[in-house]
LUMSEPA-946961 format. One record per residue: x, y, z of N, C-alpha, C, O in turn; chain. Coordinates in Angstrom, 3 decimals. Layout:
# residues N
n_xx->X	n_yy->Y	n_zz->Z	ca_xx->X	ca_yy->Y	ca_zz->Z	c_xx->X	c_yy->Y	c_zz->Z	o_xx->X	o_yy->Y	o_zz->Z	chaine->A
...
END
This chain:
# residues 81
n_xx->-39.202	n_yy->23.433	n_zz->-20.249	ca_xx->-38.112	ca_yy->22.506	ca_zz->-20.179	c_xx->-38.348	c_yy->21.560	c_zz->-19.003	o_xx->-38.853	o_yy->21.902	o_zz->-17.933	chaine->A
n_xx->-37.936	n_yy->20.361	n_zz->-19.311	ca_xx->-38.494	ca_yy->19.422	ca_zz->-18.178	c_xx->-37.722	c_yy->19.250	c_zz->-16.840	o_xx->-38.215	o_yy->18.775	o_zz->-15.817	chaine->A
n_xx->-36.320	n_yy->19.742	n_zz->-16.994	ca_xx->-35.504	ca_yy->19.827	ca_zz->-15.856	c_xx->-35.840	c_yy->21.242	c_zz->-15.084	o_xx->-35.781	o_yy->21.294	o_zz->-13.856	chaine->A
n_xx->-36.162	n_yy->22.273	n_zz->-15.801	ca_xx->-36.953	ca_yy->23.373	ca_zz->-15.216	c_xx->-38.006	c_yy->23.220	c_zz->-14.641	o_xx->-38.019	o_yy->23.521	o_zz->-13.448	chaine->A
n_xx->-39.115	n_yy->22.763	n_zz->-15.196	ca_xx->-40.456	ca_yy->22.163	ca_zz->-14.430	c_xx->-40.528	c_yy->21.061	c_zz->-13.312	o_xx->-41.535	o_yy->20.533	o_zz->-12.840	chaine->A
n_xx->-38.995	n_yy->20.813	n_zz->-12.960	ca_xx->-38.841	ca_yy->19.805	ca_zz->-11.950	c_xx->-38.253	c_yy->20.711	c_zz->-10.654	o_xx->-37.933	o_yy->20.145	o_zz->-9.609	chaine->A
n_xx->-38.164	n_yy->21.875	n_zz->-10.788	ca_xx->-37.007	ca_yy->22.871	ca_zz->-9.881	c_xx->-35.747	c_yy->22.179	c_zz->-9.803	o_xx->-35.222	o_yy->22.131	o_zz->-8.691	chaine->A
n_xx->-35.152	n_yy->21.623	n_zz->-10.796	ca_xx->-33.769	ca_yy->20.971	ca_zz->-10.733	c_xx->-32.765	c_yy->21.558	c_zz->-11.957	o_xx->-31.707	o_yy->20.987	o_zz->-12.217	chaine->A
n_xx->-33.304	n_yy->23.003	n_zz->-12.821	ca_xx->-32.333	ca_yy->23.579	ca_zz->-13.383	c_xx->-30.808	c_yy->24.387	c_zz->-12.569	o_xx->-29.957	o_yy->24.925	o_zz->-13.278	chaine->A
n_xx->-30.709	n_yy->24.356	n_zz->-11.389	ca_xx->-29.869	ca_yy->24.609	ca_zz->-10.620	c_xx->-28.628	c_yy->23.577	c_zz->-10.837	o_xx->-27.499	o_yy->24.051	o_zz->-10.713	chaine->A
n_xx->-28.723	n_yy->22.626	n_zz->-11.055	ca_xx->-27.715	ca_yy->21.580	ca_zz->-11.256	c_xx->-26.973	c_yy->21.381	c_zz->-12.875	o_xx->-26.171	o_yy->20.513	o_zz->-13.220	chaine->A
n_xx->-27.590	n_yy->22.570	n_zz->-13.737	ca_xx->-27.366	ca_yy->22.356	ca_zz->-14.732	c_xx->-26.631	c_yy->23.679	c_zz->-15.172	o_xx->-25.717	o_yy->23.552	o_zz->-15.987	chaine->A
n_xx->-27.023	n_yy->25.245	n_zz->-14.595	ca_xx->-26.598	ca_yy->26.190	ca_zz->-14.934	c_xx->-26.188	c_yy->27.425	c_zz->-13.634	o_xx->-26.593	o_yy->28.553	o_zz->-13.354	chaine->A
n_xx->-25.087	n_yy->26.398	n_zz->-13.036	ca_xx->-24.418	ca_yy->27.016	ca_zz->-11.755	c_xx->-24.996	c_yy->27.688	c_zz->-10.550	o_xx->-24.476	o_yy->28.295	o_zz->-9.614	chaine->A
n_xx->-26.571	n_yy->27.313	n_zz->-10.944	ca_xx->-26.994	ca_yy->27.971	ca_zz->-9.517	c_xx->-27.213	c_yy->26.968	c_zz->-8.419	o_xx->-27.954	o_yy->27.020	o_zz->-7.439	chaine->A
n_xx->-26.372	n_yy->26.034	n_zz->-8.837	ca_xx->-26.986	ca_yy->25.233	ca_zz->-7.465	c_xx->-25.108	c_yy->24.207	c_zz->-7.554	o_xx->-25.142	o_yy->23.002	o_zz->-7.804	chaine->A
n_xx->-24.307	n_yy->24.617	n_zz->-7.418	ca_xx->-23.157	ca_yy->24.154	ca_zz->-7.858	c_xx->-22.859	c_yy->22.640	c_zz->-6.191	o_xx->-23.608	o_yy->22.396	o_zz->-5.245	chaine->A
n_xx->-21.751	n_yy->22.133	n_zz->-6.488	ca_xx->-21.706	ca_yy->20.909	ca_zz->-6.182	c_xx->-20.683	c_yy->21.210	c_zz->-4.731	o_xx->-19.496	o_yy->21.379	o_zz->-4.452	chaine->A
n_xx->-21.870	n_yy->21.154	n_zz->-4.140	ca_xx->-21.230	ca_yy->21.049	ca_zz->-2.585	c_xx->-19.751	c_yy->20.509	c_zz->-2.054	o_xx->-19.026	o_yy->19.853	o_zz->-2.802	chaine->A
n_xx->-19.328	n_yy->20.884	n_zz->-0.533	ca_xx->-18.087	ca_yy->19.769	ca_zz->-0.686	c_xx->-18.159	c_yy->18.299	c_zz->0.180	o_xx->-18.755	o_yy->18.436	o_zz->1.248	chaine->A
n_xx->-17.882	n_yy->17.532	n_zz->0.034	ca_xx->-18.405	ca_yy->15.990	ca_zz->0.435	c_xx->-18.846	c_yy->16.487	c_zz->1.613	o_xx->-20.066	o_yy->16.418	o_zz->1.765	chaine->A
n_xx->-18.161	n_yy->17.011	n_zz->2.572	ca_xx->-17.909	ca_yy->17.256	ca_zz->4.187	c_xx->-19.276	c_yy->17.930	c_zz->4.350	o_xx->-20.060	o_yy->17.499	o_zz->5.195	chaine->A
n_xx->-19.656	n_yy->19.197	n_zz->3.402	ca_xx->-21.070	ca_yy->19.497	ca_zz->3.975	c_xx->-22.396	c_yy->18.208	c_zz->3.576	o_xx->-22.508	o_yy->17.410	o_zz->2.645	chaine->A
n_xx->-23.202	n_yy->18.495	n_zz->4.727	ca_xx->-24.183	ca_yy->17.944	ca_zz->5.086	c_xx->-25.366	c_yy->17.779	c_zz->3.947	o_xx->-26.210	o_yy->16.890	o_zz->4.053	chaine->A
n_xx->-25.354	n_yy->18.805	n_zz->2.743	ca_xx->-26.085	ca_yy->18.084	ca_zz->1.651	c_xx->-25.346	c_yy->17.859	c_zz->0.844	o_xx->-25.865	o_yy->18.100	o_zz->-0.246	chaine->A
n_xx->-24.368	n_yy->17.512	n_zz->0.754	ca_xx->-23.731	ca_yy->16.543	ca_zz->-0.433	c_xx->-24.081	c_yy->15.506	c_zz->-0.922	o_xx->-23.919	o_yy->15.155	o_zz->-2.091	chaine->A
n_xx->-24.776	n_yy->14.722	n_zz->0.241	ca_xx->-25.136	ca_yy->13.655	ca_zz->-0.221	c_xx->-27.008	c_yy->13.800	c_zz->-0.964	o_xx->-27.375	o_yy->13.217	o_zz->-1.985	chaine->A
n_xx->-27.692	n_yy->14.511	n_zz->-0.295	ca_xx->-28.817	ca_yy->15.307	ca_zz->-1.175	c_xx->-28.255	c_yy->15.426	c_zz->-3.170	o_xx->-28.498	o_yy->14.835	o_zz->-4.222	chaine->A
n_xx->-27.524	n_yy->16.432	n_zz->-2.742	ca_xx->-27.146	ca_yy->17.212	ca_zz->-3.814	c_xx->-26.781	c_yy->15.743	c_zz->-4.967	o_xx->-27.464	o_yy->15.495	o_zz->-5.961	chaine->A
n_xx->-25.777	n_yy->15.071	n_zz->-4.598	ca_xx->-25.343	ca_yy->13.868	ca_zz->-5.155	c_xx->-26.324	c_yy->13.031	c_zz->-5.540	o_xx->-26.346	o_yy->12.971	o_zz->-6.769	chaine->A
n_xx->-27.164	n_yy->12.340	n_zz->-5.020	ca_xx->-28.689	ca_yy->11.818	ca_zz->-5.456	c_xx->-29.309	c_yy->13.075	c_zz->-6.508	o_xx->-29.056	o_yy->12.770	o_zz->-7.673	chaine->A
n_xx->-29.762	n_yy->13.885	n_zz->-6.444	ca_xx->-30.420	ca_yy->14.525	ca_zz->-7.353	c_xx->-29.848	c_yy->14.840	c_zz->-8.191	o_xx->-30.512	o_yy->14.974	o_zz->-9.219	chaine->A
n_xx->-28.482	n_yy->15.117	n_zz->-8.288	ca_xx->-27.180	ca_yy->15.599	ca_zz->-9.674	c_xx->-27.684	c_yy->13.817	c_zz->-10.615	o_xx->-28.032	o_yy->13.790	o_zz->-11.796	chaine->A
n_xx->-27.603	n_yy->12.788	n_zz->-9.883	ca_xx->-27.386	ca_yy->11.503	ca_zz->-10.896	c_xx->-28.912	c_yy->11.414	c_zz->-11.236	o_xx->-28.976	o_yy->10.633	o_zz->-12.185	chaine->A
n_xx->-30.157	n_yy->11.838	n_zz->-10.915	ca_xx->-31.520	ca_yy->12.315	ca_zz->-11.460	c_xx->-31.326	c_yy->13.262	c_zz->-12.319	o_xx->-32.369	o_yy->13.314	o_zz->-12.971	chaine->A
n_xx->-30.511	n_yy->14.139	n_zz->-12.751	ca_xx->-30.798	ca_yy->15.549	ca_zz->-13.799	c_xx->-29.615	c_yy->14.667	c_zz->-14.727	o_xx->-29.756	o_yy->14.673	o_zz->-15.950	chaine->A
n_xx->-28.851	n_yy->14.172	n_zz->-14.327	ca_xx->-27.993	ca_yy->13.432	ca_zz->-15.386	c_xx->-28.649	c_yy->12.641	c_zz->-16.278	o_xx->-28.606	o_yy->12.691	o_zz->-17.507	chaine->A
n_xx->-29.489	n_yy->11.636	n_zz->-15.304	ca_xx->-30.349	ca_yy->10.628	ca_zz->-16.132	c_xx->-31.252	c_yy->10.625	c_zz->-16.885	o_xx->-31.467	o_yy->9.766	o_zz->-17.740	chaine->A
n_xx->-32.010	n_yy->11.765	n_zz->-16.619	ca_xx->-32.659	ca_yy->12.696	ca_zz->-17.559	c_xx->-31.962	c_yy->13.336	c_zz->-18.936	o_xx->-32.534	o_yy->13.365	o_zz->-20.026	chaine->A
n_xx->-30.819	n_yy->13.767	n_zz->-18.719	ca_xx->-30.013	ca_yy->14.053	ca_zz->-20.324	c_xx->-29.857	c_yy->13.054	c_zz->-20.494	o_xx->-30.562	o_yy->12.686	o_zz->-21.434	chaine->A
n_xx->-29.144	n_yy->12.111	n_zz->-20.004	ca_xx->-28.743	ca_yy->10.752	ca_zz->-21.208	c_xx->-29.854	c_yy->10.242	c_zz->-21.644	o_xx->-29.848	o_yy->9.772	o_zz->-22.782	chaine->A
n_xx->-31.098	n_yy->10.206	n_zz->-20.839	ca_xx->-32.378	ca_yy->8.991	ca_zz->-21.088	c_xx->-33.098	c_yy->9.982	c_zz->-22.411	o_xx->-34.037	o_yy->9.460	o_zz->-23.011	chaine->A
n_xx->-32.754	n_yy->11.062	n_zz->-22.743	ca_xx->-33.526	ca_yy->11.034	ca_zz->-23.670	c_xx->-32.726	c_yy->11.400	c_zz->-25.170	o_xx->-33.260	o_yy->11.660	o_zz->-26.248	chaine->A
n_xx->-31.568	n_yy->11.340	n_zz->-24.909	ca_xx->-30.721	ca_yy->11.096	ca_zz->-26.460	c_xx->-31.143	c_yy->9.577	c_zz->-26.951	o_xx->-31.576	o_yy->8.613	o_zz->-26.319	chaine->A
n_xx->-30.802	n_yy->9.791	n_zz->-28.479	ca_xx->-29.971	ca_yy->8.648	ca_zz->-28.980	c_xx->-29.212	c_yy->7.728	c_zz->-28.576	o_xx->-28.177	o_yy->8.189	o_zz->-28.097	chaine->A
n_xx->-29.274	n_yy->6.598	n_zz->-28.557	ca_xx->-28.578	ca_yy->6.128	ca_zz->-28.268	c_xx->-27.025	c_yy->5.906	c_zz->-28.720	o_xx->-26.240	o_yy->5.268	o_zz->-28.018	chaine->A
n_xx->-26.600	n_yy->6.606	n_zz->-30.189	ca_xx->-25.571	ca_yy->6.456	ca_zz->-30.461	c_xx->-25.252	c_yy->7.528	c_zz->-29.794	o_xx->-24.203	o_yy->7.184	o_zz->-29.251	chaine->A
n_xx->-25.483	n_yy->8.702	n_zz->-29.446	ca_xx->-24.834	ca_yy->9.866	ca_zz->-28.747	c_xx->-24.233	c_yy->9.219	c_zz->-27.230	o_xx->-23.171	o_yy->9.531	o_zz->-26.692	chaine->A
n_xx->-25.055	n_yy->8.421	n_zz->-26.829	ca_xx->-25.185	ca_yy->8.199	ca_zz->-25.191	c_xx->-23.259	c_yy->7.804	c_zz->-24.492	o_xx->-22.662	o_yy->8.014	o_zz->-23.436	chaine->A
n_xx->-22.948	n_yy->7.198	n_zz->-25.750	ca_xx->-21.137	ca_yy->7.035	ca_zz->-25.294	c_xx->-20.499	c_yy->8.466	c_zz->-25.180	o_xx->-19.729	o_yy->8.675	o_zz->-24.243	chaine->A
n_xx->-20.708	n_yy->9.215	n_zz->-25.858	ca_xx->-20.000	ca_yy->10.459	ca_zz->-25.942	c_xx->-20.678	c_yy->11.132	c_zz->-24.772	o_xx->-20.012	o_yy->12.166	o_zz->-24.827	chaine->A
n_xx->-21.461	n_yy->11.325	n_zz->-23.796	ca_xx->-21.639	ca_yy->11.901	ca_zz->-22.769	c_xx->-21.784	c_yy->11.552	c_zz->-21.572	o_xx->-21.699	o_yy->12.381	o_zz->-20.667	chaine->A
n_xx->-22.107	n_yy->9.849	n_zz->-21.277	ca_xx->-22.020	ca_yy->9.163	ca_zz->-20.178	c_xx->-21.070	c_yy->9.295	c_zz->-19.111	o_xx->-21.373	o_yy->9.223	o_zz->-17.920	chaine->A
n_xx->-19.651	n_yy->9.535	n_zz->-19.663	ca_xx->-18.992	ca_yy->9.394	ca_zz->-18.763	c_xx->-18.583	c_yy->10.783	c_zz->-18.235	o_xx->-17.527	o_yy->10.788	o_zz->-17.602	chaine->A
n_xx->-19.273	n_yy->12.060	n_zz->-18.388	ca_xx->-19.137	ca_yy->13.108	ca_zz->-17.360	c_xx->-19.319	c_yy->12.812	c_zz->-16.220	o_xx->-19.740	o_yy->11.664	o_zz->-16.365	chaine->A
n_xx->-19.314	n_yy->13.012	n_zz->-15.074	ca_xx->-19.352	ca_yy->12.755	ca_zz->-13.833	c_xx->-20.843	c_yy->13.573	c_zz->-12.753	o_xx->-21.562	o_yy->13.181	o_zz->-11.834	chaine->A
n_xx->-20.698	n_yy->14.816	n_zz->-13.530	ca_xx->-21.874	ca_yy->15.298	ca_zz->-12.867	c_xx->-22.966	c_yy->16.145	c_zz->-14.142	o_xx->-22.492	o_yy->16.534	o_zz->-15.209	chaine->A
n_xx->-24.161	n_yy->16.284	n_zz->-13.849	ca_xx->-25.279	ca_yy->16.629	ca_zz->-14.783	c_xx->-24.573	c_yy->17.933	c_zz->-15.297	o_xx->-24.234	o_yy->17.915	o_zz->-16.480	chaine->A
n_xx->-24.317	n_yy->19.017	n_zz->-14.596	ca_xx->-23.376	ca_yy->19.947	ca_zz->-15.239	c_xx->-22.508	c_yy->20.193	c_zz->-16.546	o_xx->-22.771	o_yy->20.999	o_zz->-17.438	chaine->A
n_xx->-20.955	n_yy->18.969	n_zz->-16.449	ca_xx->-20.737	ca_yy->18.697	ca_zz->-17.308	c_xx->-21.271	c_yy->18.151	c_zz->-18.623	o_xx->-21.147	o_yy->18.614	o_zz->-19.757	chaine->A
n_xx->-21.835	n_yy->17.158	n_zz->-18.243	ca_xx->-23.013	ca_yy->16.706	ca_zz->-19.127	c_xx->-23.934	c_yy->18.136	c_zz->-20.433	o_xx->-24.242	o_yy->18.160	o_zz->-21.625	chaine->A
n_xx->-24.008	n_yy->18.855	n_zz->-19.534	ca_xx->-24.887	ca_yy->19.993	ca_zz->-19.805	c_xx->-24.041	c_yy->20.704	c_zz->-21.020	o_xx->-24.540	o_yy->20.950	o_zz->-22.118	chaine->A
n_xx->-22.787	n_yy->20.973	n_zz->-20.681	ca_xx->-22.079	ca_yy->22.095	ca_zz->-20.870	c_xx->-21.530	c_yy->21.013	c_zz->-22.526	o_xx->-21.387	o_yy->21.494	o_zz->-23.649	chaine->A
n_xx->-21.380	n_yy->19.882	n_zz->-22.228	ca_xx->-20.701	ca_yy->18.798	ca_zz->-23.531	c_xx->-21.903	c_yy->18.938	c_zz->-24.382	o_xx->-21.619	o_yy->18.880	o_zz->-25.578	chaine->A
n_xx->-23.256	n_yy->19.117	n_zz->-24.109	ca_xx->-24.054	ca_yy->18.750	ca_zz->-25.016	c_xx->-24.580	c_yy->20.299	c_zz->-25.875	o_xx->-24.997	o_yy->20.314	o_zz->-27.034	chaine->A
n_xx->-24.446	n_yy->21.426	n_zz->-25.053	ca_xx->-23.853	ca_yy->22.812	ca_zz->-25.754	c_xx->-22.882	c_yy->22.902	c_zz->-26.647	o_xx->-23.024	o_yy->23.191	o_zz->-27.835	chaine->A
n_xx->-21.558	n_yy->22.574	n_zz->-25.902	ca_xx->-20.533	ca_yy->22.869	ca_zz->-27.116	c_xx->-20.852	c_yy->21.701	c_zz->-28.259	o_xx->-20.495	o_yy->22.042	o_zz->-29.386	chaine->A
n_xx->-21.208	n_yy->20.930	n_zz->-28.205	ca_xx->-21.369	ca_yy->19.935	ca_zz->-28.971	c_xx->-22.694	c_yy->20.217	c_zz->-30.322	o_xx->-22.653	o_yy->19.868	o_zz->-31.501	chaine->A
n_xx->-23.474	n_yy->20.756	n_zz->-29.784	ca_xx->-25.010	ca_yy->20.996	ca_zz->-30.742	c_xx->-25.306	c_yy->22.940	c_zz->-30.906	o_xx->-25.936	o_yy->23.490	o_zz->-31.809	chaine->A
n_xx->-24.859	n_yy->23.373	n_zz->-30.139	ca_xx->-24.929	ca_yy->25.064	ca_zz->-30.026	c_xx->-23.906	c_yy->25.464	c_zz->-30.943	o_xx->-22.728	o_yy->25.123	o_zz->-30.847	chaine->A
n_xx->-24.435	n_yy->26.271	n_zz->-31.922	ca_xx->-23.304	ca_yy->27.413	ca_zz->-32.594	c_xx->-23.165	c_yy->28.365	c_zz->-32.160	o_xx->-22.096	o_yy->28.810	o_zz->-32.579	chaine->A
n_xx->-23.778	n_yy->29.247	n_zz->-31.301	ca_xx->-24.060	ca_yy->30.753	ca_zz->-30.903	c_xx->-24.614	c_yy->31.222	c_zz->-31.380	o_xx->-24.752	o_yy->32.335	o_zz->-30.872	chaine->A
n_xx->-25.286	n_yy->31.071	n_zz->-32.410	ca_xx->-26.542	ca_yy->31.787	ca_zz->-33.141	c_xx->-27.530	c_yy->31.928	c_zz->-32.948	o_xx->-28.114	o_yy->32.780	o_zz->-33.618	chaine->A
n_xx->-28.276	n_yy->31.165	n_zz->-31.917	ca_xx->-29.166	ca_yy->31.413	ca_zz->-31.377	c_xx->-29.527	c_yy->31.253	c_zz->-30.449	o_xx->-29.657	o_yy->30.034	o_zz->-30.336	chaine->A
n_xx->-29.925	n_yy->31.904	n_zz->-29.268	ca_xx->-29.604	ca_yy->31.139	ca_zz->-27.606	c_xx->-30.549	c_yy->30.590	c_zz->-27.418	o_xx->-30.411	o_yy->29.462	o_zz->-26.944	chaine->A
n_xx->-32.052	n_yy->31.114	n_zz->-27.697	ca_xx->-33.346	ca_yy->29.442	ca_zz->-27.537	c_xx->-33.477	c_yy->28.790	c_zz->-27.893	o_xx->-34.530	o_yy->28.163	o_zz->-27.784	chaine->A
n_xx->-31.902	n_yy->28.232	n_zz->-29.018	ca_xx->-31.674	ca_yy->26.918	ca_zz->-29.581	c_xx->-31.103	c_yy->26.280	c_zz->-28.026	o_xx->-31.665	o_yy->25.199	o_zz->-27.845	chaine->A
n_xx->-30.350	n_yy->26.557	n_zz->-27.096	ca_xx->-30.155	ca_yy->26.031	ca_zz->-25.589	c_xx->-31.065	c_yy->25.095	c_zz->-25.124	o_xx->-30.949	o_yy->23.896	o_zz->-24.872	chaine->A
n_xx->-32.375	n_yy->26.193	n_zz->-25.032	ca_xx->-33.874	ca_yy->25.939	ca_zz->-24.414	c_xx->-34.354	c_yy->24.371	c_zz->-24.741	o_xx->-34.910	o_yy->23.471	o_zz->-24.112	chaine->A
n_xx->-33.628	n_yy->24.632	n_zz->-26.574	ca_xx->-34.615	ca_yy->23.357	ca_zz->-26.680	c_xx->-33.800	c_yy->22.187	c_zz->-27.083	o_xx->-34.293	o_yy->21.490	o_zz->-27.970	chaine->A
n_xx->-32.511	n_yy->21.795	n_zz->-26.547	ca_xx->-31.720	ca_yy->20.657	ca_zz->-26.527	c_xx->-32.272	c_yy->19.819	c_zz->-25.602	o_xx->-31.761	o_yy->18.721	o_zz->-25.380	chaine->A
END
């Protein structure tokens, strides 16, 4: 997975969750969250791209494009969204 091979799956599946402004990498964290974002939108469709743009952080993003394409039937269907 290409957000895995970047060490930036942390921003996508709570292990690296979103600091609070006041600490000192927020602003880190904030730059690289809108890199793992841009990465999900940049490689949909473009008709999909309205329906997920306006999450706010790569996370959400993440979690809309699960409930959205995932049935539960198979979990390395996840892997390969």
């Amino acid at each position: 997975m290409f957000i895995s091979e970047r060490d930036k799956l942390g921003y996508i599946n709570d292990d690296l969750p979103q600091p609070a402004p006041t600490n000192p990498l927020f602003r880190r964290w904030k730059t690289e969250n809108v890199v793992v974002k841009d990465w999900l939108i940049n490689i949909m469709d473009s008709f999909l791209v309205s329906t997920f743009i306006l999450y706010p952080i790569a996370k959400e993003v993440w979690n809309a494009i699960v409930v959205t394409f995932f049935d539960g039937s198979d979990i390395a269907q996840v892997y390969e969204l």
